[in-house]
N, C-alpha and C positions, 0 to 999 in steps of 0.2 A: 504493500500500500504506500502510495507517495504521500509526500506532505499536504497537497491539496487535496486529494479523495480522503484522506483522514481530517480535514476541515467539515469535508461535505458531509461526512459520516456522521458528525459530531456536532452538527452547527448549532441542536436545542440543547445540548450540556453546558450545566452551569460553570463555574471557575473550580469550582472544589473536585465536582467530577472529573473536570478535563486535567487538574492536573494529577489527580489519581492514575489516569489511564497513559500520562507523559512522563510519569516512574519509570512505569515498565517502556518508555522508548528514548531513551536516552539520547539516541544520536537525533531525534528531532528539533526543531528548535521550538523550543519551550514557549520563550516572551513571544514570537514571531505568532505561534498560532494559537495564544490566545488573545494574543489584539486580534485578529482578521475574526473572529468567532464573536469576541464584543463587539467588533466595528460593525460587522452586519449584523447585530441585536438592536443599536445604536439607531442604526442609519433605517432601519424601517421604517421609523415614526419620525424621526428628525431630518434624513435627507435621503427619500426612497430613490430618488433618481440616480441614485447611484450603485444601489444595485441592479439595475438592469444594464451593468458595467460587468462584465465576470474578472477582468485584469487590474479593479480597483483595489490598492491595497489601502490596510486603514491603519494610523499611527495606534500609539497607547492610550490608555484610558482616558490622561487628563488633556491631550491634545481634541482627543473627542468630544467631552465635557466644554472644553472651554471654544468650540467651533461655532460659528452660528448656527441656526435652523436654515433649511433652505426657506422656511416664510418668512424669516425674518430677513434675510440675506437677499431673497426678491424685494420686500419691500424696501427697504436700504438705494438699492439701484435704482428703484425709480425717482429718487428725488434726484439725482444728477446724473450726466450724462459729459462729455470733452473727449477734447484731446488725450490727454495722460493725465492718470490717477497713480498713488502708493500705497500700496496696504503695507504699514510700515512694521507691523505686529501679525504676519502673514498668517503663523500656524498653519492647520490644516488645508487651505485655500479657498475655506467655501465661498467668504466673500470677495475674494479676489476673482476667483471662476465668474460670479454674479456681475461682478462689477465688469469683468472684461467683454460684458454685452454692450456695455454701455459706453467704452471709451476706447480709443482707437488705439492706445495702449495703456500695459497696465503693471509697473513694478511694484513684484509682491520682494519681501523684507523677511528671513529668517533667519534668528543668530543660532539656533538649534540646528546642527547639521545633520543627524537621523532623520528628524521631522522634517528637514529641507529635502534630503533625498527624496523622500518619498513623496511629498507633494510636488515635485518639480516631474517625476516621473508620471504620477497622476495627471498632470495637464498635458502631457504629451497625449496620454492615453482619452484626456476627455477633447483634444485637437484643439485647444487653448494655445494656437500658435502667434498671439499679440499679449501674450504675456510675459514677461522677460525675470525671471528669477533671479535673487541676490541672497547669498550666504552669508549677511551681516548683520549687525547691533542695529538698529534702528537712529539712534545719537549719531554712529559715525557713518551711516549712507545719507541721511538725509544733510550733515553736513559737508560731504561731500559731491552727491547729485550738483549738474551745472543745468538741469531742468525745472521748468518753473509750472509746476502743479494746475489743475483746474483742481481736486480734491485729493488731500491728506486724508487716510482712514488710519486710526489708531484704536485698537482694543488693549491699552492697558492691561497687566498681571497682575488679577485680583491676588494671587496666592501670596504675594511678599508680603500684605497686609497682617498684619499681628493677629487682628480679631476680624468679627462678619462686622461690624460696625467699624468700616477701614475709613482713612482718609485719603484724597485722591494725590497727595504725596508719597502715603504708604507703597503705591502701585510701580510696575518697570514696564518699561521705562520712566522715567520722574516726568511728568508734562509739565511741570515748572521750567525744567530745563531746554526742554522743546519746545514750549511753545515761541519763542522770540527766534525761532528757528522756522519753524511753524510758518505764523508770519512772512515772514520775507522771502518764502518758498512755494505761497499756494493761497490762492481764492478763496477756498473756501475748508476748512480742514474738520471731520465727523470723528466723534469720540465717542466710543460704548462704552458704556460702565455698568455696571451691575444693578436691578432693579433695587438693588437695599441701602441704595445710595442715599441721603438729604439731597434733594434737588438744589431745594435753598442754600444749601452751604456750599456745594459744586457752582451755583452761578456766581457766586463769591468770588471765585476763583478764577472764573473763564470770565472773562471782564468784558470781550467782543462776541459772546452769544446771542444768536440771533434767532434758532428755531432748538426748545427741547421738544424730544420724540417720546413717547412713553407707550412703549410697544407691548400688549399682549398678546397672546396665540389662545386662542378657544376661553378666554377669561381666566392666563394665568401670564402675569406678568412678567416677562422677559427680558428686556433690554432696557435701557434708556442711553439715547441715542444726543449727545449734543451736538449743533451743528453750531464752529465759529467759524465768522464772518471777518474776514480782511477789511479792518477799520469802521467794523459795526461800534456803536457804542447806545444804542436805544436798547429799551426794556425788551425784553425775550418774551416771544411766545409760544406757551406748553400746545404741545399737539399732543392729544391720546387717544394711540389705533388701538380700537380690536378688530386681529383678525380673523374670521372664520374660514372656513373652506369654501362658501361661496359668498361671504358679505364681506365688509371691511364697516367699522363704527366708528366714526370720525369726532373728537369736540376740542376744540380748540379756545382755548381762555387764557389771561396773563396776571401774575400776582397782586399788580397793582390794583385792577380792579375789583380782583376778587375780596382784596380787604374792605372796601368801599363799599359792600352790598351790606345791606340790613337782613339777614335770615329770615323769613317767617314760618314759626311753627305752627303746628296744628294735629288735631288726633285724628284715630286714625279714619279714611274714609272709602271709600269704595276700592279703591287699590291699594296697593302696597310697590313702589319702585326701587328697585336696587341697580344704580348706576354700576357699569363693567370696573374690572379691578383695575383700569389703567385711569380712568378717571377719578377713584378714590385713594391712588399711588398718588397720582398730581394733586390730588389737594383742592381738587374744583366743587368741593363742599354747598358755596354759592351761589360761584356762578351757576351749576347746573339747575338750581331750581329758579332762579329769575331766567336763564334762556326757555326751559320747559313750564314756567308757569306751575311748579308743585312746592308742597310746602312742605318743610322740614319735620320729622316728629319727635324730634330731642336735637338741644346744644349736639352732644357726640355721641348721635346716633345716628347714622350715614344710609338710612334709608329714607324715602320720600312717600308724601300719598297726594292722590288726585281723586273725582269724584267720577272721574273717566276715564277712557283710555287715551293718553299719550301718544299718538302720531311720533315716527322717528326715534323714539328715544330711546340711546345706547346705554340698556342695560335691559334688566329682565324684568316684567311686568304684573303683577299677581294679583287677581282678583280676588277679594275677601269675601269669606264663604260664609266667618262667623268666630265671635272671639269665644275661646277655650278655655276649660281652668285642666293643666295637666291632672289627669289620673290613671293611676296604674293599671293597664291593660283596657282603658278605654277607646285608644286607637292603636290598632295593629300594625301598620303600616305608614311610615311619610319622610317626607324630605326634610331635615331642620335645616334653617338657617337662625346664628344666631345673631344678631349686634349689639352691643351694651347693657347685655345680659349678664348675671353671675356664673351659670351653667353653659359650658360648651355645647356643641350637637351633641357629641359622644356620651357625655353629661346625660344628657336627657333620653337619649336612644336607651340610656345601659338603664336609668332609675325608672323608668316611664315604662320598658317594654317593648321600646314601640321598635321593629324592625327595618331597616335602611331601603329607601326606596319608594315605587310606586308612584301615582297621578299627583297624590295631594303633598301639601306642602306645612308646614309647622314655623311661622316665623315668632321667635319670639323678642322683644324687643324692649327697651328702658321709655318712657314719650313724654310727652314735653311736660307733665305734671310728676314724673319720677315716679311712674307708676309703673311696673313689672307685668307685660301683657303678654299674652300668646295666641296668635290668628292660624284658625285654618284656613288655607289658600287653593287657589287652583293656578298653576302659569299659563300665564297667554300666548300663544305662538304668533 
């Protein structure tokens, strides 16, 4: 058996299996096919298009982890488009691959020589022949480059970060150090950093942001994307997509005005609204009830009611069925949601009884009188 027919063999075995069975074969190579076994576990859900690649190889775990999604990576490329772009933090290449639709060329940047091998191999294989590869630090190519950018892409190393609550200095390459580089190299230059970022404390920082992105995938937040502007210095404004597989939820709002709104609360009324998670990562608390006209039903409690149905509005919609007092084995089946509640879902599924799942819905919620309520619901498609 070759090392590929023993991949093919083997492709639903976990890590602990496979390397049970890589005991007994010693002259195989061990790390080699258990990436290619995780990379296609990976890449199903994250970026299918590449297995209908059979000569794709795929790096190690954390090259994979820290890769875009291919949604997020198409959405990425649609906001620009030139001459030459740098993916100056290349890793795996999936946003380089993306990006090189869009630009006539496209220098990807990696100081990892394994993971370079292997992605520079992969774009021969995907005929990415306007892409031009470098085996370098990102600091010492782009101070070197005598080319002048339409777009810098940088994905920062969350890992250098001490804790999950990192600061955008914590990261490598340093963007302190880049950006004055940055600048006087490129139009316009996109940062991703991690969705557990303080937005507010990052535009602290980027002083010429011009558009933040606050990307999720099916209602699970993923990116936040900053775009700086060559000699922008106006107020920034938040975009937050969700994407699904056939919609995209757009809203877009800016801090300053968001502090200027006056909230208005109110209990609860014939629906229940729960704006998507990229718009409660952004912090559009307000704005989103003065653009949609609903009222708030607690200080910090982050769902909305209306007397009707909502046209357009990005999130999920719940008509109210009828308010509830939990009892034990009174409902067998439902969805929780909880917000500013003492009891988690979990919480309440395990004490209540009640089994995960099903049409109806269980929200329970804190409202504008600090009163502890809990609505049966139905969701609106």
């Amino acid at each position: 058996m070759s090392v590929e027919e023993f991949i093919e063999a083997n492709i639903h075995k976990s890590t602990a299996e496979l390397s049970l069975l890589l005991s007994k074969k010693p002259d195989f190579p061990r790390d080699y096919i258990i990436n290619q076994i995780k990379g296609r576990k990976i890449a199903k859900s994250k970026f299918p298009f590449l297995l209908q690649i059979n000569s794709i190889k795929f790096p190690n775990s954390r090259a994979l982890e820290q890769a875009s999604s291919s949604e997020t990576a198409a959405f990425k490329t649609s906001l620009f488009s030139g001459k030459r772009a740098i993916d100056l933090t290349g890793g795996m290449g999936i946003d380089s691959y993306f990006f090189s639709k869009r630009f006539d060329v496209i220098d990807y940047v990696e100081a990892n020589p394994e993971l370079f091998e292997i992605t520079k191999k992969n774009f021969t294989i995907l005929e990415a022949e306007n892409i031009n590869s470098h085996c370098k630090k990102a600091e010492g190519f782009l101070r070197e480059t005598k080319f002048y950018y339409d777009l810098i892409y940088i994905d920062p190393d969350r890992r250098a970060a001490k804790s999950k609550a990192f600061k955008i200095e914590d990261c490598e390459p340093k963007m302190t150090d880049l950006l004055p580089i940055i600048n006087e190299k490129a139009e316009n230059c996109l940062v991703k950093l991690s969705p557990m970022l303080d937005i507010k404390q990052a535009l602290g920082e980027f002083k010429n942001c011009k558009t933040v992105y606050v990307i999720a995938v099916k209602n699970e937040c993923r990116e936040l994307l900053f775009q700086l502007k060559k000699d922008y210095s106006g107020e920034a404004t938040i975009r937050t997509i969700n994407l699904n597989s056939k919609t995209q939820q757009s809203f877009n709002f800016d801090f300053e005005h968001e502090q200027k709104i006056e909230v208005k609360l109110e209990v609860v009324g014939s629906y229940i609204l729960d704006p998507n998670v990229a718009i409660l990562k952004a912090g559009a608390f307000k704005t989103v009830s003065e653009i949609f006209n609903i009222a708030k039903l607690g200080i910090n409690t982050h769902l909305y009611t209306s007397n009707s149905h909502v046209p357009n509005f990005p999130g999920r919609q719940f008509k109210v069925l009828k308010e509830v007092k939990l009892r034990k084995g009174e409902l067998k089946q439902a969805n929780v949601i909880c917000k500013n509640f003492p009891l988690s879902p979990e919480q309440i599924k395990s004490k209540y009884k009640i089994k995960d799942g099903g049409k109806k819905f269980l929200i329970a919620l804190t409202d504008m009188n600090n009163q502890k309520k809990v609505y049966l619901c139905e969701l609106e498609i």
